[in-house]
N, C-alpha and C positions, 0 to 999 in steps of 0.2 A: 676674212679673218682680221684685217688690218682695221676695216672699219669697223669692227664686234668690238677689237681693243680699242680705237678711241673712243668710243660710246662709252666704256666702260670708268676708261680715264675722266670723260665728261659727266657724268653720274657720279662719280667718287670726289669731285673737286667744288659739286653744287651741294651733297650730302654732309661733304669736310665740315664746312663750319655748322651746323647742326648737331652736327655727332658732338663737336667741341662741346659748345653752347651743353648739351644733354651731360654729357661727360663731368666738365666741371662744376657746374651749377645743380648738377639732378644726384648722377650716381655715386658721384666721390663721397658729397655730403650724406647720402645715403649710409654709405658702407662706414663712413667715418661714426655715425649715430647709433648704431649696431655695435661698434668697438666700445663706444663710451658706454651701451648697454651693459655691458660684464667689466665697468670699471667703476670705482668711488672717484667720482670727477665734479670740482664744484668751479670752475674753468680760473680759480686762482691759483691751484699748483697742475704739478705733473697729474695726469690721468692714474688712477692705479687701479691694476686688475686684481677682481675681485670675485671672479666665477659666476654662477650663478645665486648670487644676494639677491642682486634687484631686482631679481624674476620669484624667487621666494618672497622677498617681503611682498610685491605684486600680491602674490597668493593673501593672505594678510592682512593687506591694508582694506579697511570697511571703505573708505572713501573710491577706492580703485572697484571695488563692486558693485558701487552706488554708479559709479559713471560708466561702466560696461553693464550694465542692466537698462542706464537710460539710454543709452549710445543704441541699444540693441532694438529699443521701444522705437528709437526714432527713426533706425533704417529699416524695420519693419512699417509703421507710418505713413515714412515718405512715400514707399515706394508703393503701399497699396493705394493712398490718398490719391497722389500724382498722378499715377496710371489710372485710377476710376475717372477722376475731375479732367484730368488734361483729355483723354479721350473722346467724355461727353462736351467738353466745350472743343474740341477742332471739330467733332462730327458737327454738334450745331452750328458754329461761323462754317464749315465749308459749304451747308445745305441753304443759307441763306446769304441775301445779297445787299439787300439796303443796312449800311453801317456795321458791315462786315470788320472795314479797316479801322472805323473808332473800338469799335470792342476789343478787337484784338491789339490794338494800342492799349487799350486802356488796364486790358489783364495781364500782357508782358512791362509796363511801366513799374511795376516794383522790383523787376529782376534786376533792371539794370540802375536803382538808386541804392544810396549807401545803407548796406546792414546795419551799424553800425549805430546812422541818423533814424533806420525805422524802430532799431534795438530801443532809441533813447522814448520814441511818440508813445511805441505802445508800454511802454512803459506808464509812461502819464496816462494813457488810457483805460488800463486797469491799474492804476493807484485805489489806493483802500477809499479816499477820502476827495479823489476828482475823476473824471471822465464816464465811464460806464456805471460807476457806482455812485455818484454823484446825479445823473439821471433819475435812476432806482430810486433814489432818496425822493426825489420832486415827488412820487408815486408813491410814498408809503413803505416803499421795501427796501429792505437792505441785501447788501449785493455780500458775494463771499469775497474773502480776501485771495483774490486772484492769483498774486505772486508768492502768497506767503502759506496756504495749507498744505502743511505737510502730510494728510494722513493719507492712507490708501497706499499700494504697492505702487503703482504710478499716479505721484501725486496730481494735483490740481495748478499748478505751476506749472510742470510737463505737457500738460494737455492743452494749455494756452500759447504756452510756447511753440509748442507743434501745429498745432490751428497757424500761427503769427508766418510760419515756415512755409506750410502751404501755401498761403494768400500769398507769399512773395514770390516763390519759384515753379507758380502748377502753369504759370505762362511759359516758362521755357519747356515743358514737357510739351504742351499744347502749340506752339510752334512749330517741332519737330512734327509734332504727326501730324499737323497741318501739309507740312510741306513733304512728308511722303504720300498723303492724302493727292493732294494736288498732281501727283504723278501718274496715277492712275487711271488709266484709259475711262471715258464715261463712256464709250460703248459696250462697257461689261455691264455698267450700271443699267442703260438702256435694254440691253437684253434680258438682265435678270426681272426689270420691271414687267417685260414682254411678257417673259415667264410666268408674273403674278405674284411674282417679290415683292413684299413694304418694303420701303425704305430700311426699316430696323430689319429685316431678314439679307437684306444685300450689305448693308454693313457689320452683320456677324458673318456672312459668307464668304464676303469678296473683300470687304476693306480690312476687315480685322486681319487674315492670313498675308496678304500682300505687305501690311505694315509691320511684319512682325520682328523682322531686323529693326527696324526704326526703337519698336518697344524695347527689344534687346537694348539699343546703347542708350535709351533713355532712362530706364531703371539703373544701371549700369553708371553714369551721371547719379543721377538720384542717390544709390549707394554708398557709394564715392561721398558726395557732399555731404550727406547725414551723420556720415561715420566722422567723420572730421568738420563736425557741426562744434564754431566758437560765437563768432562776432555776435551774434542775436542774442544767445543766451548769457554770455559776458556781458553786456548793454544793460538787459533787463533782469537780469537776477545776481552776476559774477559768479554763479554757481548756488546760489544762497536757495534757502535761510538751511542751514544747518548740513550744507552740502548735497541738500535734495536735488536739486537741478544740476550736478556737478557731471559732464560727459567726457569721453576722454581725451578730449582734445583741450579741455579747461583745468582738467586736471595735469594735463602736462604742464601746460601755462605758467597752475601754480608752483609746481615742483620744481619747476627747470627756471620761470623769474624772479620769483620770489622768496622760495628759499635756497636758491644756487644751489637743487641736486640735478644737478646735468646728467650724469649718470642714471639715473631714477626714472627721470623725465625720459629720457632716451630709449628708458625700458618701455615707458607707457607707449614712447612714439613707435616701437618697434612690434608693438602687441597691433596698434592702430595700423603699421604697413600691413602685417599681417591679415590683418581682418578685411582692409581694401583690398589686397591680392585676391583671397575665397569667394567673398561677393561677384569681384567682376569675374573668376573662373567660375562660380558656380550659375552665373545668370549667360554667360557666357554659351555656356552648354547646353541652358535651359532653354533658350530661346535663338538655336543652332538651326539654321535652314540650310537643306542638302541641295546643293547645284544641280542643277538642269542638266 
């Protein structure tokens, strides 16, 4: 019994500073953003409460629809894009060996440079008048205006931008199931081929099931990011031309930097906790494997 309590004490004194860290930096700020949600607060006077306003005009504002309709296109998107791409590139580097390690350098090397710096390239690369449409041109054709057509329910802006998302984060999907991949006994493999298994029938049989946790937290990630998708599309559009590209993570941005409704903005960021919670419960559930 003596040793259960200091175990206990030893466990609570390594968790302390963590919980702290969680506490002040994560949840205060949380619940403090949710208060400012049902207040008119522009952070130069007192906060005042104000019910639910900024959840009505939410309802309301055309801009706030435009960025939950694209916000919704992109975590639908990611997560189907991600999971097809990342999939077929860890199944192909895990079944082959010579320059296995440059490829898979070479396709996680944009996760970990700055959004920010790639926000600004491909920007120049589809500019109306240099990069891809600048090519086109040597050839005779003219290219569409990449950043700037706004027609269509989901514009032409959107679809480039999301292209730009994928090439930068289908390595960290492709990663992870690499490295549940690599877990996996090759003597199931060896058997199933015994058995008269392709390759492609032992990988819907045997590797897709055993990795399914893995896809679990990797959609989950995916989710998560999409939904609170800024720096790339700030970079290359700032939401533009006419708020088409605006999601709601840029439309907080706008609200809460630039015209000081903290309030407002608190409501958008409080719709966006929201939406992160359902996602990772609902993928959560989806991709639930029952213990042995």
């Amino acid at each position: 019994m003596e040793k259960l309590l200091k175990d206990k004490k030893a466990i609570a004194i390594f968790v302390l500073p963590a919980f702290l860290l969680f506490t002040f930096i994560l949840f205060i700020p949380i619940c403090q953003s949710i208060y400012y949600s049902f207040c008119d607060y522009d952070a130069l006077t007192l906060p005042k409460f104000v019910g639910l306003k900024n959840y009505k005009n939410l309802l309301i504002d055309d801009v706030m629809k435009t960025s939950l309709k694209n916000s919704v296109f992109f975590l639908i998107y990611s997560c189907v894009t991600q999971l097809i791409m990342g999939l077929i590139l860890a199944g192909l580097l895990t079944n082959i060996k010579a320059g296995r390690n440059f490829f898979k350098n070479v396709i996680y090397l944009p996760c970990v440079l700055s959004s920010a710096a790639l926000g600004l390239l491909w920007m120049f690369i589809f500019s109306p008048k240099l990069g891809i449409n600048q090519i086109l041109a040597k050839y005779g054709m003219e290219g569409p205006l990449w950043l700037m057509d706004i027609k269509g329910f989901i514009t032409l802006p959107m679809w480039v931008i999301a292209f730009v998302a994928l090439w930068q984060y289908v390595g960290q999907s492709m990663m992870l199931y690499m490295a549940q991949i690599s877990g996996i006994s090759t003597s199931l493999y060896e058997a199933s081929y015994i058995d008269g298994c392709s390759k492609l029938q032992s990988f819907r049989n045997i590797t897709l099931p055993l990795i399914k946790p893995m896809v679990g937290t990797a959609m989950s990630l995916n989710a998560i990011g999409s939904l609170k998708f800024f720096d790339l599309i700030f970079n290359m559009t700032e939401g533009g031309p006419n708020h088409k590209t605006e999601v709601l993570a840029t439309h907080l941005y706008t609200q809460g930097f630039k015209f000081f409704k903290y309030g407002y903005a608190s409501a958008i960021g409080t719709v966006l906790l929201v939406l992160c919670l359902l996602m990772t419960f609902l993928i959560n559930r989806a991709f639930r494997t029952d213990d042995m």
